[in-house]
C-alpha positions, 0 to 999 in steps of 0.5 A: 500500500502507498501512503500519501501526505495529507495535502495530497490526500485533502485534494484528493477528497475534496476535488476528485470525491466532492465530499459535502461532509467533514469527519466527526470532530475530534476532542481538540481542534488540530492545525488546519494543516494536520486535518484529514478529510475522510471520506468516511463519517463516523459519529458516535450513537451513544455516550458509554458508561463504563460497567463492571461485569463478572469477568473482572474487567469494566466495559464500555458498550457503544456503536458508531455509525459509518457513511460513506460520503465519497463515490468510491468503495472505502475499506475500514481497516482498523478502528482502536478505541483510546484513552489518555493516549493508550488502547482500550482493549484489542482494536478491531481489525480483519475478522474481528472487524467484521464480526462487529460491523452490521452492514446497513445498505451499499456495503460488504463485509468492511467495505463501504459502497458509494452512500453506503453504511453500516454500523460498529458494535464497540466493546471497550474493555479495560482492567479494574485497576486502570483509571477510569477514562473521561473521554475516548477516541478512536484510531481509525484506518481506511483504504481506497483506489485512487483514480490516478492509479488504481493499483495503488490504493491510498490509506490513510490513519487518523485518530478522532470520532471521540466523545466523553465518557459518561459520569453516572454510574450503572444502577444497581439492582436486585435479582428479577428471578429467585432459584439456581441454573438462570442462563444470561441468553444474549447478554454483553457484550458480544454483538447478538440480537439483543446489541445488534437490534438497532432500530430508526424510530421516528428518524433516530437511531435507537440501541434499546437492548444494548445491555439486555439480558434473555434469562432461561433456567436449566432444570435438574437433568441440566436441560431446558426442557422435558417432554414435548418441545411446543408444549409450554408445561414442558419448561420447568421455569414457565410461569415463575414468579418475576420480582421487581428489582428496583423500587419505583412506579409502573408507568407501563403495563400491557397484559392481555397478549397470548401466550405463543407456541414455542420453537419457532417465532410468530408470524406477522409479529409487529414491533409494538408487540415484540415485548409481548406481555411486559411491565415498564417501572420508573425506578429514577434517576431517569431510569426504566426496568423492563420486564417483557414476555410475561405471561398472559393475564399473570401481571399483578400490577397496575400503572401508576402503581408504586412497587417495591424491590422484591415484589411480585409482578407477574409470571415468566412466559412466552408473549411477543416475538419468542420462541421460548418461555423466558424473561427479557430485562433490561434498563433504558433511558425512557419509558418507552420500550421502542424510542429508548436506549439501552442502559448498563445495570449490575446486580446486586449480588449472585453466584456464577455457575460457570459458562453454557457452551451450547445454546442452540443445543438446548434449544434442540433438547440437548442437555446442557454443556456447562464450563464450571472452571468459568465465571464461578463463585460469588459476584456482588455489584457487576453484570453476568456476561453473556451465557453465565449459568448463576445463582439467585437468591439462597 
């Protein structure tokens, strides 16, 4: 690859690309003379606040949306988020790259099309003894032909697209559910169809599953059900008691939805019943506890309604867009489930387990292959990671 200077690059740009557009800003405004013109814009969706989670490393849980503005293809190469001048983890780069991009329109794999766009699923991860970041920025490399010489692909390396960390902390809250073998389904940080659920509501883009947690419950032969795979009555755990787990008020509560047939996701489900059955708490500080998939007519609160931590709400089961009984949870910025974003939340305490290394396989009846040398022991004030079998309650 041959490597220009950045006059070359800023004429290229601006003249050949007609670019309309500059990159995101960066924490401090540069000489003119050391600006780069991307042909890329990146923009941050979301503020992270940094939260602990049982593998002993604090997490900051972000996207970044990426269009091409130029007329050429444009390769992302790199993107390395930093802090203070150092890597905030492992950058994303070749298959780890792409694993975390979701390819929106005018796009393969890292490659973006003319007009094309995708967004970037970031987990950046740092130690428990590494001072907390205030700001974060990101080393980001790119590649395309020049149409001089189109065997010679110009690249270019600049650091930017940075925002500041956010300061308020992750709620803490008590256990939702009460027994042994809770599997966390889809839960951070990996990108799965809880992180990678973006949805444009109204014109913005929304991440509300960002830290959200699908909990199933192996029963005593370690599967997740016996007997007949549709039959709802074959899951041990159907019809648990669900708990509130923050103090607050009910400002949401939709009841009266059917149970669906497990094994395959409805048909014809809309977005405004995805959650099925569910009850939304205001527990404060700008803070909403959702609780989806309840069961039918098992709600045992109303709006308007103050609850406490602990209190019953309604049973665990298999409304909205499922194809199994289970408690979707998670907290958000708003009440509305649809036109909200995702926020971080530990519990209070909990016991690991260990690891589940077949999720599809219980799905299919498998008894479950639990790693119990992973995630063990007794966990107070941090987030389970995705897949972690744990304990509730005594």
């Amino acid at each position: 690859m041959k490597t220009r200077g950045s006059s070359r690059l800023i004429l290229f740009a601006a003249v050949l690309l007609g670019l309309v557009a500059a990159a995101s800003p960066a924490s401090a405004i540069r000489p003119d003379s050391q600006a780069f013109l991307s042909p890329v814009d990146f923009q941050i969706v979301n503020r992270p606040t940094p939260v602990r989670g049982a593998d002993d490393r604090r997490h900051m849980v972000y996207e970044i949306q990426a269009v091409n503005q130029s007329g050429l293809e444009v390769e992302i190469r790199k993107v390395a988020p930093r802090a203070q001048g150092n890597r905030l983890g492992l950058p994303f780069t070749g298959s780890r790259l792409e694993e975390r991009m979701r390819i929106n329109s005018g796009a393969t794999r890292t490659t973006l099309g003319p007009g094309g766009s995708a967004m970037i699923f970031i987990d950046a991860s740092y130690s428990l003894g590494r001072k907390r970041p205030k700001a974060i920025s990101h080393a980001i490399s790119l590649a395309w032909a020049d149409p001089e010489t189109p065997s010679e692909p110009v690249g270019h390396t600049f650091l930017g697209v940075s925002t500041r960390v956010a300061r308020q902390k992750p709620v803490v809250l008590s256990a939702p559910l009460r027994g042994s073998k809770w599997v966390a389904v889809n839960g951070c940080c990996t990108l799965n169809a809880h992180r990678g659920a973006t949805l444009a509501i109204d014109g913005t883009v929304r991440v509300p599953e960002r830290f959200a947690i699908d909990f199933v419950q192996l029963n005593d032969q370690n599967r997740l059900y016996s007997g007949l795979k549709v039959d709802l009555f074959s899951y041990g755990y159907y019809r648990t008691p669900v708990y509130s787990a923050a103090p607050g008020r009910v400002v949401g509560v939709r009841r009266n939805l059917p149970e669906q047939i497990p094994g395959s996701l409805p048909a014809g489900a809309t977005i405004q019943m995805a959650g099925g059955n569910h009850v939304v708490v205001d527990i404060g500080h700008g803070r909403y506890a959702f609780y989806a998939h309840l069961a039918t007519n098992s709600i045992r609160v109303r709006r308007g309604q103050k609850v406490k931590a602990g209190q019953v709400i309604g049973l665990l089961g298999n409304t909205g867009n499922t194809d199994g009984p289970h408690l979707h949870f998670h907290v958000m910025n708003s009440p509305s489930p649809l036109q909200s974003s995702g926020l971080p939340f530990v519990f209070r305490n909990f016991r690991g387990q260990g690891v589940l290394g077949n999720v599809a396989g219980i799905q299919n009846g498998e008894v479950a292959s639990i790693n119990h040398n992973r995630l063990r022991g007794v966990y107070r004030r941090v987030l389970p990671m995705e897949n972690q079998v744990v304990r509730f309650g005594r």
